[in-house]
N, CA, C and O of each residue as an XYZ file, in Angstrom:
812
protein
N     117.863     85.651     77.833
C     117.400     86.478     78.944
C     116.209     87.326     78.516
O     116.281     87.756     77.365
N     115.223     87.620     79.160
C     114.376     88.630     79.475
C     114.109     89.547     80.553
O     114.753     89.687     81.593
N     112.843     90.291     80.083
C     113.218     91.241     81.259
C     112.413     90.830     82.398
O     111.760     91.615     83.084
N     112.489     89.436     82.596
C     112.432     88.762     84.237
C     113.551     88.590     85.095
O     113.695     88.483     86.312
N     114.490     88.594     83.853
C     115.921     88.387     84.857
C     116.582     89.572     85.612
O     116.878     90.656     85.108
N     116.779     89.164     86.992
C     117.206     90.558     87.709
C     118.767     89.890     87.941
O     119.102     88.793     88.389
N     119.414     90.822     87.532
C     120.688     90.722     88.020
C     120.967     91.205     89.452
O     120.359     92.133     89.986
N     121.920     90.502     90.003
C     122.785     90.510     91.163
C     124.334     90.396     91.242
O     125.087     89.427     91.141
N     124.567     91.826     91.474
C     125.825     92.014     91.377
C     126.245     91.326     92.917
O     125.473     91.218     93.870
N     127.805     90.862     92.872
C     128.553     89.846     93.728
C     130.000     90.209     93.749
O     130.407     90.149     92.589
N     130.753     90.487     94.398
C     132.011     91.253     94.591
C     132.430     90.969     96.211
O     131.640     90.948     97.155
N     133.864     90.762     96.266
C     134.722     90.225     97.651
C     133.812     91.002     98.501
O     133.404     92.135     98.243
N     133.534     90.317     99.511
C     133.177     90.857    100.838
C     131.789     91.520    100.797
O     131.368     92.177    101.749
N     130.999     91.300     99.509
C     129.603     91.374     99.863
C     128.731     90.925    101.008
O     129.095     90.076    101.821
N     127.612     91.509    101.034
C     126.889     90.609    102.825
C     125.803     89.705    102.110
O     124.606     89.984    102.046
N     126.313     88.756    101.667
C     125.732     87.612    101.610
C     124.078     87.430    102.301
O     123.249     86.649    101.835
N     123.901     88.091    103.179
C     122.524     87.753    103.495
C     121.665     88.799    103.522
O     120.712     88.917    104.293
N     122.086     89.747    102.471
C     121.226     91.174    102.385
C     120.406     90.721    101.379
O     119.231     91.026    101.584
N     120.636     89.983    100.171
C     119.904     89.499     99.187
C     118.534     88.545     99.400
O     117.524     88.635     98.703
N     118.699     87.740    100.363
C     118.473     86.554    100.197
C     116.873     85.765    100.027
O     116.343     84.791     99.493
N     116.518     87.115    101.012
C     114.716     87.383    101.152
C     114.232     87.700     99.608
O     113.174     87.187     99.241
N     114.911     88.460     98.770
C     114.788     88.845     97.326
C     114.332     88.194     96.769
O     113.129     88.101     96.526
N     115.643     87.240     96.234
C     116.234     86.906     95.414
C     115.369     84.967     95.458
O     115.281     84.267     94.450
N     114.961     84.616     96.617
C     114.774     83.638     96.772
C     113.018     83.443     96.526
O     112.530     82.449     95.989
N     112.167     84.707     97.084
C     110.581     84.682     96.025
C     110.978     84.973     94.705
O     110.503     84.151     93.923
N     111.690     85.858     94.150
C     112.002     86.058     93.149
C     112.032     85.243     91.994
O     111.444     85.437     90.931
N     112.938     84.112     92.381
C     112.892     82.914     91.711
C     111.720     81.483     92.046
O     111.465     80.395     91.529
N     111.253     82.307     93.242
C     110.066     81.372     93.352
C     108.917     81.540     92.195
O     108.249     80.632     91.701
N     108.854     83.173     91.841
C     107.708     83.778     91.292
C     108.357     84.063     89.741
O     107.739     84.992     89.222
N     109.069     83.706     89.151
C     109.015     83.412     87.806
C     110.082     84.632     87.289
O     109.889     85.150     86.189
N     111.413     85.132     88.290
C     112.141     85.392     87.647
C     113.691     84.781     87.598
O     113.804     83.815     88.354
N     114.406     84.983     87.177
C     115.710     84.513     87.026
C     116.556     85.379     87.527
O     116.573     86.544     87.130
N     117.587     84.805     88.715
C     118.802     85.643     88.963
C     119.967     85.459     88.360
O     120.409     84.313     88.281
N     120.394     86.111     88.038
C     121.950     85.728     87.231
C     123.103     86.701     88.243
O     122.793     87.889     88.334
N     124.269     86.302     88.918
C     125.350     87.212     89.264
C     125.876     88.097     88.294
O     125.590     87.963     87.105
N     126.672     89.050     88.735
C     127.438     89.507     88.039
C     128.384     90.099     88.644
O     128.259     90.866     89.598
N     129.615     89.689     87.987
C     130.859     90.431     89.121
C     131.757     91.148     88.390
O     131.659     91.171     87.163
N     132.670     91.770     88.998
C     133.459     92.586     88.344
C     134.248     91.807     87.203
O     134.716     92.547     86.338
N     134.437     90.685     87.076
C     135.147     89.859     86.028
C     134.089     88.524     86.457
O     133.221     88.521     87.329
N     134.521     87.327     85.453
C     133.802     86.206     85.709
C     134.590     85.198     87.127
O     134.212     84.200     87.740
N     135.532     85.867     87.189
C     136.786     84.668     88.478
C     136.036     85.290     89.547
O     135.666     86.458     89.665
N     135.833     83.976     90.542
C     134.980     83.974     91.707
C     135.571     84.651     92.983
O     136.720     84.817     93.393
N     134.469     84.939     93.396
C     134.647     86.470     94.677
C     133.935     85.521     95.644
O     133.287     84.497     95.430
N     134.336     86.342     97.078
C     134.224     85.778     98.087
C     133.309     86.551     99.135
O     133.561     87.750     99.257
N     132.507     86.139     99.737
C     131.278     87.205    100.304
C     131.559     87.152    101.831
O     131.735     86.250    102.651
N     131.530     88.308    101.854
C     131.871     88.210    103.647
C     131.171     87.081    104.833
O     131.594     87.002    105.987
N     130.328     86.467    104.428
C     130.363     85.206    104.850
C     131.509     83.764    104.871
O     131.707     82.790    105.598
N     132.034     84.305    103.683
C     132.958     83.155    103.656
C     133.154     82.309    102.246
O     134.131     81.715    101.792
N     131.345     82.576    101.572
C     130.900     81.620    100.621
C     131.781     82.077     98.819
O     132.201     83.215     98.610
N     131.839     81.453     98.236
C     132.372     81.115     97.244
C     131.816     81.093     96.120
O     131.345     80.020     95.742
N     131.696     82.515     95.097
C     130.573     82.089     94.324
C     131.262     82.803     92.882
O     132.082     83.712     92.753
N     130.550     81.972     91.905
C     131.058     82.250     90.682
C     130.546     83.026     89.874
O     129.690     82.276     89.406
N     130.374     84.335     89.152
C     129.599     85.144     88.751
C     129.230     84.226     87.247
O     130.027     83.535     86.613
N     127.785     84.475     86.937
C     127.261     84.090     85.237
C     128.321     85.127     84.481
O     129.351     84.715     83.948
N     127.891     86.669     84.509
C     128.617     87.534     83.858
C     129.498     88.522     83.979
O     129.021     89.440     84.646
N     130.630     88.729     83.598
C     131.173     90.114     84.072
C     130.355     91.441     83.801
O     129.337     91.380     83.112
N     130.729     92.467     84.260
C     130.445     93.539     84.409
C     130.271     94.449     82.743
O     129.296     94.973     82.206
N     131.307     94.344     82.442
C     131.195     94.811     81.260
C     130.804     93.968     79.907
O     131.119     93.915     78.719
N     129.934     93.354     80.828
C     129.173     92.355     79.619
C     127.212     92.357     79.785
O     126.287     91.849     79.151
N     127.353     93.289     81.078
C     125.687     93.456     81.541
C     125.257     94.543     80.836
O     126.120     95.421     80.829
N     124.249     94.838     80.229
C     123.203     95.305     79.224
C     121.735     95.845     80.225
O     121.070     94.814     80.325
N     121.306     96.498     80.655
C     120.292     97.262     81.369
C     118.986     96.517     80.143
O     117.796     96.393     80.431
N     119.372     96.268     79.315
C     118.164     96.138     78.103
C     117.737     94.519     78.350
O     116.661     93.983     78.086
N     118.862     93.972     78.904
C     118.380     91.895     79.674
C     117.720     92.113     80.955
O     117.296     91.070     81.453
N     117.522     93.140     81.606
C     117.503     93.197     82.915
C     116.054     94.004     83.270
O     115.578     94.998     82.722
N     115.510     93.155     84.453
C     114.156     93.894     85.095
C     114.805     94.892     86.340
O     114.148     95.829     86.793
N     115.962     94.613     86.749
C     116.280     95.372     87.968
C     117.840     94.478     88.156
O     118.098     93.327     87.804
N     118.783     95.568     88.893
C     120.203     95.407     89.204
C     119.837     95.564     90.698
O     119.014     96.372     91.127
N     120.550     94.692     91.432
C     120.184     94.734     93.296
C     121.847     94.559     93.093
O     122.613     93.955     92.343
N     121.903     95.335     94.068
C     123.390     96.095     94.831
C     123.506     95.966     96.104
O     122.732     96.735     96.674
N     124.511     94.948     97.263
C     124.627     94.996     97.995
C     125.468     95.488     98.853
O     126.591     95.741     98.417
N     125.172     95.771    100.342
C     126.968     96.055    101.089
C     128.086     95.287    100.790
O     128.044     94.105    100.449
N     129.089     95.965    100.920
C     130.322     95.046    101.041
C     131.029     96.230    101.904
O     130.762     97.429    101.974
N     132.206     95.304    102.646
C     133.609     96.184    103.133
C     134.086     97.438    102.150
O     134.414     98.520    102.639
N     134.094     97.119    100.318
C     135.076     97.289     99.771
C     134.450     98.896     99.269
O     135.075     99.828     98.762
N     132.859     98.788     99.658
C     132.214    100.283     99.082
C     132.967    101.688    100.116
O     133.172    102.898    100.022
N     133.137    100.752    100.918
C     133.930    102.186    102.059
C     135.352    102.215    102.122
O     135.982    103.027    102.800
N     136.019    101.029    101.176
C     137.679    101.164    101.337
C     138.420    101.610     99.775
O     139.482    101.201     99.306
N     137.555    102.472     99.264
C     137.979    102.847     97.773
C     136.922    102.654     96.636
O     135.711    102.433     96.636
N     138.147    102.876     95.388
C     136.799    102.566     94.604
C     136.525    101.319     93.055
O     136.210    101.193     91.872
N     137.021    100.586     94.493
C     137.100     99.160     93.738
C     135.499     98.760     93.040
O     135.284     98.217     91.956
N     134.604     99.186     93.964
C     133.093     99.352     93.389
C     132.170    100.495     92.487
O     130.969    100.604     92.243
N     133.071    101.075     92.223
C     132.832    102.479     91.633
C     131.875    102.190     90.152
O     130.811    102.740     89.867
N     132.607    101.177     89.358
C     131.863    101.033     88.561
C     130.241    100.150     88.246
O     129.622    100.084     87.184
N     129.856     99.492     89.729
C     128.743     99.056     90.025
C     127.917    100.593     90.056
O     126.874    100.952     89.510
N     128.731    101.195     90.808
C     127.396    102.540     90.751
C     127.661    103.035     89.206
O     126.580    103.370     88.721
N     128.448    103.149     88.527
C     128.229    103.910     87.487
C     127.188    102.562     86.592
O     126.397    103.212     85.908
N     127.032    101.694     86.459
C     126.142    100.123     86.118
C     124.485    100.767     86.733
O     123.315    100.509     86.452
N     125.121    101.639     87.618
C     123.658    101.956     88.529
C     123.071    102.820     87.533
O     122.052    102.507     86.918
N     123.913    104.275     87.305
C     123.271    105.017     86.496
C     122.546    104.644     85.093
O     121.474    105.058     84.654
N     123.450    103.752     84.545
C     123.228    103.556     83.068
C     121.799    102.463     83.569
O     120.724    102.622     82.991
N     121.874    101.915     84.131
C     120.135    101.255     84.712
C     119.114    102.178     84.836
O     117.973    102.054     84.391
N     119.630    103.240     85.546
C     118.351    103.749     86.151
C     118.008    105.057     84.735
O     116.853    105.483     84.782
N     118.851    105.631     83.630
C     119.198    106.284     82.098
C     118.261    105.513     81.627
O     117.213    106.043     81.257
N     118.416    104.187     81.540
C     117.347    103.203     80.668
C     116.350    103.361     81.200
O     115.433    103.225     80.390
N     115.969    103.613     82.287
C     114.643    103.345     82.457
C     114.721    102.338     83.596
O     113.753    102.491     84.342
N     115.628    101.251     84.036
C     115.507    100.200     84.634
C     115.553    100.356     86.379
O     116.650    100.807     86.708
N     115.081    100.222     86.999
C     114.821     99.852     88.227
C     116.555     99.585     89.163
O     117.204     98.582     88.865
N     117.091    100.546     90.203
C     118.263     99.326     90.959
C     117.404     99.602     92.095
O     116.525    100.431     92.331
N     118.081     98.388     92.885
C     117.705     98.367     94.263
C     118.921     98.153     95.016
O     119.612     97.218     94.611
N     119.293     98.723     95.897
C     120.477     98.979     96.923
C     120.585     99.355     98.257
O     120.344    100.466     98.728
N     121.036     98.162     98.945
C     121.060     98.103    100.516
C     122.374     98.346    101.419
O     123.267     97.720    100.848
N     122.804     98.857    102.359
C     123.454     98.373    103.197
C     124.741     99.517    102.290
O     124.202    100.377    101.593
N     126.474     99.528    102.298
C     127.017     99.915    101.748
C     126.694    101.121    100.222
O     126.852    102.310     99.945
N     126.025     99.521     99.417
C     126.113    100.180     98.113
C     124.939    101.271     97.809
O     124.466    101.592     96.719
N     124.619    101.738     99.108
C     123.583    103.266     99.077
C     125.020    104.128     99.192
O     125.119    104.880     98.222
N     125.722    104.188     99.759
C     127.048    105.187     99.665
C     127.645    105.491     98.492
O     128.101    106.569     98.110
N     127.580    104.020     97.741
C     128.164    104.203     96.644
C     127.278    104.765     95.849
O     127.896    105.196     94.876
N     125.702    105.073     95.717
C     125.213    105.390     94.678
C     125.092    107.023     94.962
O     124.858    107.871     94.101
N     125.332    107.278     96.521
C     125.586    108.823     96.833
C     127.044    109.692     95.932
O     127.090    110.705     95.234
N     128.132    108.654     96.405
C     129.082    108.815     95.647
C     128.813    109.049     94.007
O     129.528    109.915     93.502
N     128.300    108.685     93.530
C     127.986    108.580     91.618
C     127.090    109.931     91.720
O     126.868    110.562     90.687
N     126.592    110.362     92.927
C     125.465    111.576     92.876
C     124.282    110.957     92.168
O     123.574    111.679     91.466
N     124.051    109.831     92.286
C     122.506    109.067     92.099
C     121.122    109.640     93.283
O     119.909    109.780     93.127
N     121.911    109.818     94.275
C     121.230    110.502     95.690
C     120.560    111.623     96.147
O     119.788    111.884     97.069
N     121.348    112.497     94.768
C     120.789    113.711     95.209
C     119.741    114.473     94.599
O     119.655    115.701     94.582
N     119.155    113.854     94.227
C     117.510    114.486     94.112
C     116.437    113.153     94.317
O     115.367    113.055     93.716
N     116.750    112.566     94.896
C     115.453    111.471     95.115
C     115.551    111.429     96.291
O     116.466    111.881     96.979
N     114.318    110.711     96.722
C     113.901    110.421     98.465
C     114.671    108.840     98.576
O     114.425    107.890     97.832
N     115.380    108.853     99.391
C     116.180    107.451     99.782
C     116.649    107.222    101.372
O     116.219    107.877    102.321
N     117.426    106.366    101.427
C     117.232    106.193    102.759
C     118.829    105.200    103.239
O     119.586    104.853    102.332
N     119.152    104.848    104.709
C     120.573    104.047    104.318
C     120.449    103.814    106.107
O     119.517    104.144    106.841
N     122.106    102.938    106.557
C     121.502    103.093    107.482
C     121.443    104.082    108.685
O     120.958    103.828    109.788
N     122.325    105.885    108.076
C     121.929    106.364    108.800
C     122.246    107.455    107.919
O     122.606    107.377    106.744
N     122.019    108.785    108.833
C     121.984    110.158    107.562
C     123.294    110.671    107.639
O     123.620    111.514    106.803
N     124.159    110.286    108.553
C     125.643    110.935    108.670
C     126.801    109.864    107.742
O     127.930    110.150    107.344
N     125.957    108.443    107.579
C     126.727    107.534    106.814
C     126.832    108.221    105.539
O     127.864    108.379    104.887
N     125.800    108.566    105.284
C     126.066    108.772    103.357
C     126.236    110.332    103.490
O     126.781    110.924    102.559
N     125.872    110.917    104.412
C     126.446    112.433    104.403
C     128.158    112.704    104.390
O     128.721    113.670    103.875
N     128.938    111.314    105.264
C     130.058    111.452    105.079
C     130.520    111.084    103.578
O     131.658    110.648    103.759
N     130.281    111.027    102.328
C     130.421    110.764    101.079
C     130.792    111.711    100.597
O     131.567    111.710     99.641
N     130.153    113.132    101.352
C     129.938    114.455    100.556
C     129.078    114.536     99.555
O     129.121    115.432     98.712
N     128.538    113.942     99.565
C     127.040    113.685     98.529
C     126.118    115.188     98.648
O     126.405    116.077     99.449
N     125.411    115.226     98.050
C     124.599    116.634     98.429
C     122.324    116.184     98.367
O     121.353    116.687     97.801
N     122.491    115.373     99.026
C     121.352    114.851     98.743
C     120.887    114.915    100.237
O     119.756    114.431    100.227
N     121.147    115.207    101.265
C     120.877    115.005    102.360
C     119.367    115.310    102.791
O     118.679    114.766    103.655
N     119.102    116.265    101.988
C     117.584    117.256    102.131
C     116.794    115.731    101.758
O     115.854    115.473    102.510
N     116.978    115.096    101.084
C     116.257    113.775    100.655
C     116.342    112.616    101.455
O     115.669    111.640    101.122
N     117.116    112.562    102.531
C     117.416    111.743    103.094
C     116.073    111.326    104.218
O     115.649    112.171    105.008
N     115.562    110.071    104.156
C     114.250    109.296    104.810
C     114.672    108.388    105.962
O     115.211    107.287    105.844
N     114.286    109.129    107.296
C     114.329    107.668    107.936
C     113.015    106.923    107.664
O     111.842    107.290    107.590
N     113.800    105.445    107.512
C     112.592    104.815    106.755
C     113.267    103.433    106.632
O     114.461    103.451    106.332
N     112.632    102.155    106.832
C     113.327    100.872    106.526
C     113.776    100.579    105.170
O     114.717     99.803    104.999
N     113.221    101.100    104.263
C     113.346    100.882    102.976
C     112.432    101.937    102.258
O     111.245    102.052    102.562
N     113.126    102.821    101.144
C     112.549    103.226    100.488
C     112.477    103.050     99.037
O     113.384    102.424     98.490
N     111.250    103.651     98.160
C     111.399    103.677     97.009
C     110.858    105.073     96.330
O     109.824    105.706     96.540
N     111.955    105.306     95.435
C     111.491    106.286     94.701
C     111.338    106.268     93.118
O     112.215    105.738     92.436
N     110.328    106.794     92.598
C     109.878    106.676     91.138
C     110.614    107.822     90.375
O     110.467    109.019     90.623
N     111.557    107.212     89.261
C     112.639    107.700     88.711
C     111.633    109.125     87.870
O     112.238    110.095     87.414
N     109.936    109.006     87.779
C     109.496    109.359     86.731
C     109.353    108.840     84.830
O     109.077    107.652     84.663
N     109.516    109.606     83.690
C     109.377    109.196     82.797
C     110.728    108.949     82.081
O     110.952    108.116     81.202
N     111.663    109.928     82.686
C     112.932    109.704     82.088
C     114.060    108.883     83.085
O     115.247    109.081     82.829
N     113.721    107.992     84.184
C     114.748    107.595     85.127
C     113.978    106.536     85.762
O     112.854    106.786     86.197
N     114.551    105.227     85.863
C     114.184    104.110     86.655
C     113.560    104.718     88.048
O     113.490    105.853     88.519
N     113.149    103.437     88.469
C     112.664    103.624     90.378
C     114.356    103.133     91.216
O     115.354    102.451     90.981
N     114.026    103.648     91.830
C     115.235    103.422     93.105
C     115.146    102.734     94.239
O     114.478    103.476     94.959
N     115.391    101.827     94.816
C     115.262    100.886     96.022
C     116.431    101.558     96.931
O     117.556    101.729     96.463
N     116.094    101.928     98.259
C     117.231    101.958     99.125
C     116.682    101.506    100.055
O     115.454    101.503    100.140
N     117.768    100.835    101.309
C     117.672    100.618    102.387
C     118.568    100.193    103.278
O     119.607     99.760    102.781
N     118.466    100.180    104.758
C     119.857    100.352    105.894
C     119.939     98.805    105.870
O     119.015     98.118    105.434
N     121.106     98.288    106.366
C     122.038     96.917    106.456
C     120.919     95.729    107.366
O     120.816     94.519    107.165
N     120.159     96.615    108.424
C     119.278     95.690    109.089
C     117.809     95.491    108.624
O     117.093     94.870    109.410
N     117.311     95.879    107.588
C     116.161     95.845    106.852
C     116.405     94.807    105.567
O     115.849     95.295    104.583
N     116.786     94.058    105.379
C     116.776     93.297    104.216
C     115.389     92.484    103.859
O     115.197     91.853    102.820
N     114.256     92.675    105.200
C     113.184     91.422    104.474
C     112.168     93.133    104.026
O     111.237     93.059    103.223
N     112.516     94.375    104.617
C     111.781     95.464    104.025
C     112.107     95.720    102.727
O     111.247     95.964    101.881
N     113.825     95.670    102.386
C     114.448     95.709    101.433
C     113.645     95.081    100.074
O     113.441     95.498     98.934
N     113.365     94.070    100.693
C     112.702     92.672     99.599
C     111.038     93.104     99.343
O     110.535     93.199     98.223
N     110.482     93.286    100.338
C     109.309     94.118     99.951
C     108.718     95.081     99.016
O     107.643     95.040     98.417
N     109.988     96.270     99.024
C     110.244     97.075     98.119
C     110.303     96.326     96.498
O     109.793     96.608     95.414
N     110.851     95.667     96.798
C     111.482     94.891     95.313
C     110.228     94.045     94.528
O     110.119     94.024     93.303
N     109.369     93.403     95.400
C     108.086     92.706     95.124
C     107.098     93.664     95.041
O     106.185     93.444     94.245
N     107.083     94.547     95.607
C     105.864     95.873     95.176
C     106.365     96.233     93.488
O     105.781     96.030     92.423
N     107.193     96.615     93.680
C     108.201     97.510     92.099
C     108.206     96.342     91.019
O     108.300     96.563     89.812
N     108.073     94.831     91.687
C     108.422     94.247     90.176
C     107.071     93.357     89.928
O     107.005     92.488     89.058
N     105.842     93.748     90.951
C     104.762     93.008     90.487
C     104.564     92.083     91.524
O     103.434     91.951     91.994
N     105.508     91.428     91.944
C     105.359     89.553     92.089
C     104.340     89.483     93.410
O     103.978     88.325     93.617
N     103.920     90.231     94.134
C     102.883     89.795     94.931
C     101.809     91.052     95.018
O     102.317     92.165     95.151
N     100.331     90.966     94.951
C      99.397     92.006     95.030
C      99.334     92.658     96.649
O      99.697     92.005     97.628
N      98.970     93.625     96.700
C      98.801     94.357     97.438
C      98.715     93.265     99.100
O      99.449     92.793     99.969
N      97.803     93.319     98.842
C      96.858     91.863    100.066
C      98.358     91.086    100.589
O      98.915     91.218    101.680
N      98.774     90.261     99.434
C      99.853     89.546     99.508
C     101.015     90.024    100.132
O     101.707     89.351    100.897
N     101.211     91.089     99.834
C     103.005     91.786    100.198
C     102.704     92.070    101.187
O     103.692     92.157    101.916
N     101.363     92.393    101.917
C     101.482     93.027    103.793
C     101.908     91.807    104.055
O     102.963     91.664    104.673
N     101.070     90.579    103.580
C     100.676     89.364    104.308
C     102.241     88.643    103.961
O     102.312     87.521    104.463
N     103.381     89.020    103.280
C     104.430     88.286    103.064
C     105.535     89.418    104.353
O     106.334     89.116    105.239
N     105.143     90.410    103.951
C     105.867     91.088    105.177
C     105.473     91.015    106.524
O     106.419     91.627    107.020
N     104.934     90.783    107.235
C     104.019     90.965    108.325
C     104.634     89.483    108.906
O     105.212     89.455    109.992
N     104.426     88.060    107.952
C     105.247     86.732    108.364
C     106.456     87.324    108.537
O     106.724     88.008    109.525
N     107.260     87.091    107.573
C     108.649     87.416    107.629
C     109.318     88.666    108.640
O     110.481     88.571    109.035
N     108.689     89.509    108.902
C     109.354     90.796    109.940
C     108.532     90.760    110.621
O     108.451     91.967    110.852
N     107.496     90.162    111.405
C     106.461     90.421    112.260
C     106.770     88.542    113.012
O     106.482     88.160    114.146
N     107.080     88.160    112.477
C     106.453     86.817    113.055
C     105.096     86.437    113.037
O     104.693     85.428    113.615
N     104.407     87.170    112.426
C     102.720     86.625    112.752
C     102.298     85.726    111.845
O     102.501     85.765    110.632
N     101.665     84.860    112.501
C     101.217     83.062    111.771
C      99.911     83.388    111.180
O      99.389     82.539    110.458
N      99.345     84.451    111.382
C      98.268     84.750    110.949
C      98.202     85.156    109.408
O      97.155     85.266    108.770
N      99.523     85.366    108.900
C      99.413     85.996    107.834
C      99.700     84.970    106.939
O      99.449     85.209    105.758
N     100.253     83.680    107.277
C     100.974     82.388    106.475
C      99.573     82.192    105.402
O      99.730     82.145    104.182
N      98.023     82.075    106.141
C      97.220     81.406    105.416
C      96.858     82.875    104.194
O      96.340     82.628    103.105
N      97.142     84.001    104.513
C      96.813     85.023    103.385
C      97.935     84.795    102.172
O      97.621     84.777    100.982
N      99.070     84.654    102.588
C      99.798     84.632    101.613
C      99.944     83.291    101.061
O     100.424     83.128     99.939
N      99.502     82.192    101.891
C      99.403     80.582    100.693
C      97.683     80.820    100.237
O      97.193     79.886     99.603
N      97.188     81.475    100.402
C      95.930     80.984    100.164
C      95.382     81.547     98.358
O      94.279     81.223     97.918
C-alpha cells in the first residue's frame, strides 16, 4: 500500500450509494480502494449487497492511507456499534490524514467531538445538534464541506445524505485527482446535467 490508497470503511447497513461517485474516479485516476470493516466477516449494506472487507479495523494504519471515507448507516444512530470508526477518524485526522464523511457518519464524528471546532456541515443542524455535540456555531449550510485541519490536524470532508456527487468533489479537490478547470467541469456533468461540460472534462 501507499499513500494512494484510500480506505473505505463498510459496516451492516451502510448506504451503499453514498460512496460511489468517489470511489469510482478514484480508481479511475490512480488510486486504490481497499474496505475496511469492523472485522474481516462480510457486512451487509443497506442496499442489500454483500461485501467482504480487505481489512479489519484494528489492522488499519493512517500511515497506508491518503484518506478514510465514512459513510451513513442505520447503525450510527442506533448505538455505538460505530463508535470506533470515529475514534479511526481521530487517529486519521492526529496523523495528519484527511477523513471524509457523509450522511450518518457526520453524527458520529460530532459524537467523538471531531465537530467542534471546524466548519462542517450534515444533513441538517438539529441532526447533529441532537448528539449534544458542541460545535453548532460551526455548523454550514452547504452541500459539502471542507475544512483544513491546519499544521497539526488532517482536512475534513463533510456532507448531507443527498449530496454524494458534491461529497465526491470535495474528495477530488483535497486529493489532487482533477485541476481546477476539470472538477467544475466533472461537477457541473454529474449534478447539473450539462453536456457541455463532457468535452472539458475528456478533453
Amino acid at each position: 500500500m501507499t499513500g494512494t490508497t484510500v480506505h473505505l470503511a463498510v459496516y451492516d447497513t451502510f448506504a451503499d450509494w453514498e460512496p460511489g461517485f468517489a470511489t469510482a474516479q478514484l480508481t479511475r485516476h490512480g488510486h486504490s480502494v481497499r474496505t475496511v470493516g469492523p472485522t474481516t466477516a462480510p457486512v451487509t449494506t443497506m442496499g442489500g449487497v454483500r461485501v467482504q472487507p480487505d481489512l479489519a479495523l484494528d489492522a488499519l494504519d493512517p500511515g497506508d492511507s491518503a484518506l478514510l471515507l465514512l459513510t451513513g448507516a442505520s447503525l450510527w444512530d442506533t448505538g455505538d456499534a460505530l463508535a470506533p470508526f470515529a475514534r479511526a477518524a481521530r487517529a486519521f485526522l492526529e496523523a495528519g490524514v484527511p477523513v471524509a464523511a457523509i450522511c450518518g457518519a457526520t453524527a458520529g464524528l460530532a459524537r467523538e467531538g471531531l465537530l467542534d471546532d471546524r466548519p462542517h456541515t450534515s444533513a441538517v443542524s438539529f441532526y447533529l445538534a441532537a448528539t449534544g455535540y458542541a460545535g453548532g456555531e460551526h455548523y454550514v449550510e452547504a452541500d459539502a464541506v471542507t475544512s483544513s485541519g491546519g499544521e497539526s490536524s488532517g482536512a475534513l470532508v463533510t456532507a448531507g445524505p443527498t449530496e454524494p456527487v458534491a461529497f465526491a468533489r470535495e474528495i477530488f479537490g483535497l486529493l489532487g485527482v482533477f485541476g481546477p478547470k476539470k472538477l467544475d467541469a466533472w461537477y457541473r456533468l454529474f449534478h447539473d446535467s450539462d453536456a457541455s461540460a463532457y468535452e472539458v472534462l475528456e478533453g
